[in-house]
N, C-alpha and C positions, 0 to 999 in steps of 0.2 A: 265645408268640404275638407277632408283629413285627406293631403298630400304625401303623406307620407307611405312608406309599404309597409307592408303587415309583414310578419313573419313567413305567412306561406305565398305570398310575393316574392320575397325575398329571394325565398327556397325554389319558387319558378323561375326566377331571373338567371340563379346558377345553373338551374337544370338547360337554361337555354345556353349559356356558355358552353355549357359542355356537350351539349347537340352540334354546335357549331366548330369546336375544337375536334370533334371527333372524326366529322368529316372531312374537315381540310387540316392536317395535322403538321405540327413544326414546322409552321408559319406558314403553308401553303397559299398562296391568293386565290380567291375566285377570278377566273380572267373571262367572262360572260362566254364563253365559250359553249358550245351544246354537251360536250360531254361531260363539263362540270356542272350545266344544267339538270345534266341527268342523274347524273352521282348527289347532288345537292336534293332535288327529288326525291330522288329514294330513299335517302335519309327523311325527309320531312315524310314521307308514306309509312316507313316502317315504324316512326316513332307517332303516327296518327296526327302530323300537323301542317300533312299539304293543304291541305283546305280550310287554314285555321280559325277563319271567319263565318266559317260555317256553320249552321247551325248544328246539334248532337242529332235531329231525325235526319240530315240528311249527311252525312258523316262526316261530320265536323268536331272539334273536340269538345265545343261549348264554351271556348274561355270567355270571360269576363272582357269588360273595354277595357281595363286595366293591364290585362295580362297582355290587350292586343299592343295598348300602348309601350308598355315595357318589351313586348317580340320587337316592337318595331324600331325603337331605340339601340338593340341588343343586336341588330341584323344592319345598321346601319353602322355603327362601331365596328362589326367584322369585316365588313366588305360585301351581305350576304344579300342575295336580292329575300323577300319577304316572305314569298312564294313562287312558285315557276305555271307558265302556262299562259300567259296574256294578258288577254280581257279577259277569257273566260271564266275563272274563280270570282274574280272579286268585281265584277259589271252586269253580266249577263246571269253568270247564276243566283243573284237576288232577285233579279226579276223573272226566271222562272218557282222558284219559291214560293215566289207571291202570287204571278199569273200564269204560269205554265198548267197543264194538264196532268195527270197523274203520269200518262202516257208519253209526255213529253219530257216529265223530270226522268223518267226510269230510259230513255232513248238519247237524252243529252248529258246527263249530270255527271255519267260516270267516265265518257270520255274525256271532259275537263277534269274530273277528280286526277285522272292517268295520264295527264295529258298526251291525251291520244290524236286531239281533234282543235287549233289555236284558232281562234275567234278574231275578225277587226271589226270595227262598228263602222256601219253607214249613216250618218247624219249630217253632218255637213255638204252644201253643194253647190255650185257658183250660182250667187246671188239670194244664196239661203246659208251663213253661217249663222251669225245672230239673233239674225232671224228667223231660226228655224219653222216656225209655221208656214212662211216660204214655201216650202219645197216643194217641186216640182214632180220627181220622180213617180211616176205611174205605176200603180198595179191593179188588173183590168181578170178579178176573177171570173175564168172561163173554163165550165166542166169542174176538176176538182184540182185544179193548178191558177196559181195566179200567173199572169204575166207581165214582167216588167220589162218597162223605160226607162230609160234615163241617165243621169249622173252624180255622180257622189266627188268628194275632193279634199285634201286633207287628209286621206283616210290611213292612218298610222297603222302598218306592219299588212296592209293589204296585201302587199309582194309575196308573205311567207304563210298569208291565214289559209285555211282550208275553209270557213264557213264564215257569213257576216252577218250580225243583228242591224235589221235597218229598217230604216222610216221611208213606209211611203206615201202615196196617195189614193184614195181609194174611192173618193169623192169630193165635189164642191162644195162646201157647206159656206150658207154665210157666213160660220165664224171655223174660221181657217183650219184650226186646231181639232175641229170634230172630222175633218175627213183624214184623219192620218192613220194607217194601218201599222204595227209590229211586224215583221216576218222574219223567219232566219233562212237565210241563200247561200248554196253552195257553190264556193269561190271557183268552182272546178267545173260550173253548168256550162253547156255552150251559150255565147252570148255574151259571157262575162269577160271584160278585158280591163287588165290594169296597167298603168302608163305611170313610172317613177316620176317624181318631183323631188329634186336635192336641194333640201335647204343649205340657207348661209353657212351652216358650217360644216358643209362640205358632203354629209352624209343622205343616203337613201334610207330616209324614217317614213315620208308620207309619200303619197300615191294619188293619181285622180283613175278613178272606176266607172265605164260606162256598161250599160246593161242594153242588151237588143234582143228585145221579144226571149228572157231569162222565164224559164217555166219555173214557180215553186210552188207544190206542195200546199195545198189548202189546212195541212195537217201543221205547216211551220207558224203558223200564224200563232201568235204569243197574243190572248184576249180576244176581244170579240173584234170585227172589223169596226174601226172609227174609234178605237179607245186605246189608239198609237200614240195619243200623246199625253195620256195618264202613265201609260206603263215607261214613256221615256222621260217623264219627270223624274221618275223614283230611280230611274238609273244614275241622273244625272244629281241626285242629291247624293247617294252614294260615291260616286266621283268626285265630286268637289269638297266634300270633308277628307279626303284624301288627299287634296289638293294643298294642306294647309303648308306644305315642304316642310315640318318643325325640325324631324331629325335631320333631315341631308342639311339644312342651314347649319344647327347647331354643329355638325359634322366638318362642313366647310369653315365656318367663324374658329374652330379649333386648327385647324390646318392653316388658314391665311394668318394667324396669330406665327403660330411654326416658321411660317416664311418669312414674316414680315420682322422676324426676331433675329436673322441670318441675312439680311439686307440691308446696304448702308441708307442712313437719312440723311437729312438735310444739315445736322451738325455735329457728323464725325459720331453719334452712336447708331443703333437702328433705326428701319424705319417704324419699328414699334414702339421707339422712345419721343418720335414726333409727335410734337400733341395735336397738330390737328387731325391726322391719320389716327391718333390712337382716341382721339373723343369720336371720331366720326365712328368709330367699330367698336366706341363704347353703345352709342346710342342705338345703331343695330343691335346690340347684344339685349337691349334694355326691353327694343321692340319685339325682342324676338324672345325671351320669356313671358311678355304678356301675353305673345299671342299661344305660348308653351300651354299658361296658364287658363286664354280660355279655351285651347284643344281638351285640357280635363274638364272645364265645369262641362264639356258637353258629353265627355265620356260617361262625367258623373251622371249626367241625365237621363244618358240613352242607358244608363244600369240599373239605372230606376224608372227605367220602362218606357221613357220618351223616346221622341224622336228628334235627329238633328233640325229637319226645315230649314228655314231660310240662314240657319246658322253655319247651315256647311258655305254659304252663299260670303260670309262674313268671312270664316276660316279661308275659304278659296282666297278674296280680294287682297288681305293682307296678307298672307302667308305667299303669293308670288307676286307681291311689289318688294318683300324680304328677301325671298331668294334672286329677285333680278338684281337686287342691289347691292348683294352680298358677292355673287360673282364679278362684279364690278368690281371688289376690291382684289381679286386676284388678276384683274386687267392689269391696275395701277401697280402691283407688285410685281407684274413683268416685264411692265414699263416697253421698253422698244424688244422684248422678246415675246412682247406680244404681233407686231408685225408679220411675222411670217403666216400666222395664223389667222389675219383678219384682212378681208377675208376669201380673195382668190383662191389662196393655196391651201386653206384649209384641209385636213387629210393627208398632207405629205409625210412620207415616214423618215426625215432626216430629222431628227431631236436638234434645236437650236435651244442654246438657253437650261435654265434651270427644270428639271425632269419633270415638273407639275404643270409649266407654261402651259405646254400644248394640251392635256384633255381640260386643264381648269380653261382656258382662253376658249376652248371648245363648247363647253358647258356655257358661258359664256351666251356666246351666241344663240345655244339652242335656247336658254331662257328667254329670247327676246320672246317666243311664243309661249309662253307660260303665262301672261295676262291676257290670252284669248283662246286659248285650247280650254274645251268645259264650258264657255258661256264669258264672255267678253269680262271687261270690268266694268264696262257699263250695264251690260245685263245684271253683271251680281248687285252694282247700285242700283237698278230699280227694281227687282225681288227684295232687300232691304227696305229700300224708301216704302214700298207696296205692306209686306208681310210683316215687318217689325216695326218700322214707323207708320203705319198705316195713311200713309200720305196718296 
């Protein structure tokens, strides 16, 4: 495998600087705001690269995993989110690609392309996370509408989505997995009600969703009824190699270096001159180019026509035991200015302390669920132990 870039790598790399300088000019921040979301869009639209995972038939630009790799690197340096729009681009439009209807890509695809229309996913549900074959949720096709039961939980950005991809049930089968249906439900039907959950660190990210007798649509159905947990596999392989965090680590491991260089140690220099803090964030640094390392052999594979499997499952497991423990080192860097923020008062806007404390100590937090969002770590260890150790 030749790591290194070629010339017209190179030449894409700059071209991406300069997409990103041109939008937010002399020094400008992205501050996640909607309107920089939107100005940040229209740039990726007019330069053909909102949807940059996309394939070229469905208008996408066609880059290489190389070139995703290097956007992604190069969007992570700026400050730039990668894309805008949700789930929708890069979760749900693979799987209609793959199992949608001609009629369903040409009625979905282009409101995500614009984002016109933001998606949250229904899969998780009390007493079905991990276990997703679990689930309970009902849908009871009657005439040319299904009708749904039930509940969902966890369900990130539910509060702001207008439409949900979700798993339901659609029969008992003795093996769990064959009665589960695909369906996409409008967040807006009557019936549907969602109820905030504020995580530990302070913010409304997730939601729990119940449905009461929700009419959808025989026409939303994504696959045949009973083949909802083929098409949520493939979703969920796509997610989790996305999972591997390389750039926001390497992004962060540069920044707590920053801090940690401007902070006294234990004998009158920094605390980047103490060696056990400075071996502990060598060894991070060491695990965290291996895992750099194998995010390309798989780039390299899937460009030579493979597919990730059970590897995004590997990328997933380490890539957020790195990032949960990389933000542990901007804990120790704040030391008791991490107090304020852990974790009562989390979200106060009085700045205590040094200007990074509080979203790094934030971030923090949010990572403790970053070994269980996508599929547990024990779930990715037994699709490993199963799929690549054949145990």
């Amino acid at each position: 495998m030749d790591l290194s870039l070629s010339e017209a790598e190179i030449a894409f790399r700059d071209e991406v600087r300069a997409l990103a300088a041109s939008a937010f000019p002399d020094g400008e921040k992205f501050d996640r705001s909607r309107a920089h979301e939107q100005r940040w869009h229209r740039a990726l639209l007019d330069r053909g690269w909102a949807v940059n995972k996309w394939p070229v038939a469905f208008g996408g630009p066609g880059w290489t995993p190389t070139q995703s790799f290097i956007w992604e690197r190069e969007m992570m340096a700026a400050g730039l989110p990668t894309q805008v729009g949700g789930m929708g681009p890069g979760m749900l439009a693979p799987i209609l690609f793959a199992y949608g209807t001609p009629e369903q890509q040409a009625r979905f695809l282009p409101d995500i392309l614009h984002d016109r229309v933001r998606w949250c996913q229904g899969y998780s549900e009390p007493g079905a996370g991990s276990d997703l074959a679990s689930l309970r949720t009902r849908a009871v096709l009657t005439g040319d509408h299904y009708v749904v039961d039930g509940e969902k939980v966890w369900t990130s950005g539910a509060h702001r989505a207008d439409m949900m991809f979700c798993l339901t049930r659609t029969s008992d089968e003795p093996k769990r997995q064959d009665g589960i249906t695909f369906l996409l439900l409008d967040m807006h039907a009557p019936g549907v009600t969602v109820r905030p959950i504020i995580s530990i660190d302070g913010r409304h990210m997730f939601n729990g969703v119940t449905f009461d007798g929700v009419r959808v649509p025989a026409g939303n159905r994504i696959g045949r009824e009973g083949e909802g947990w083929t098409v949520a596999k493939g979703l969920l392989t796509h997610e989790r190699t996305g999972q591997a965090f390389v750039s926001l680590s390497l992004d962060m491991l540069a920044r707590i270096r920053l801090a940690a260089s401007e902070l006294p140690g234990s004998d009158g220099g920094s605390l980047m001159d103490d060696a056990g803090f400075a071996a502990r964030l060598g060894w991070a640094e060491v695990e965290l180019q291996a895992l750099a390392m194998t995010e390309l052999r798989t780039l390299s594979e899937v460009e030579a026509g493979g597919a990730p499997g059970a590897q995004s499952s590997m990328l997933k497991l380490k890539g957020t035991d790195i990032v949960q423990r990389v933000t542990e080192f901007f804990v120790e860097c704040a030391g008791p200015y991490a107090a304020p923020w852990f974790p009562e008062t989390a979200g106060q806007s009085q700045t205590i302390g040094p200007d990074w404390a509080q979203p790094e100590v934030t971030r923090y937090l949010e990572a403790r669920a970053a070994s269980i969002a996508g599929g547990s770590d024990e779930v990715q260890r037994n699709i490993i132990a199963k799929h690549v150790l054949k145990l």
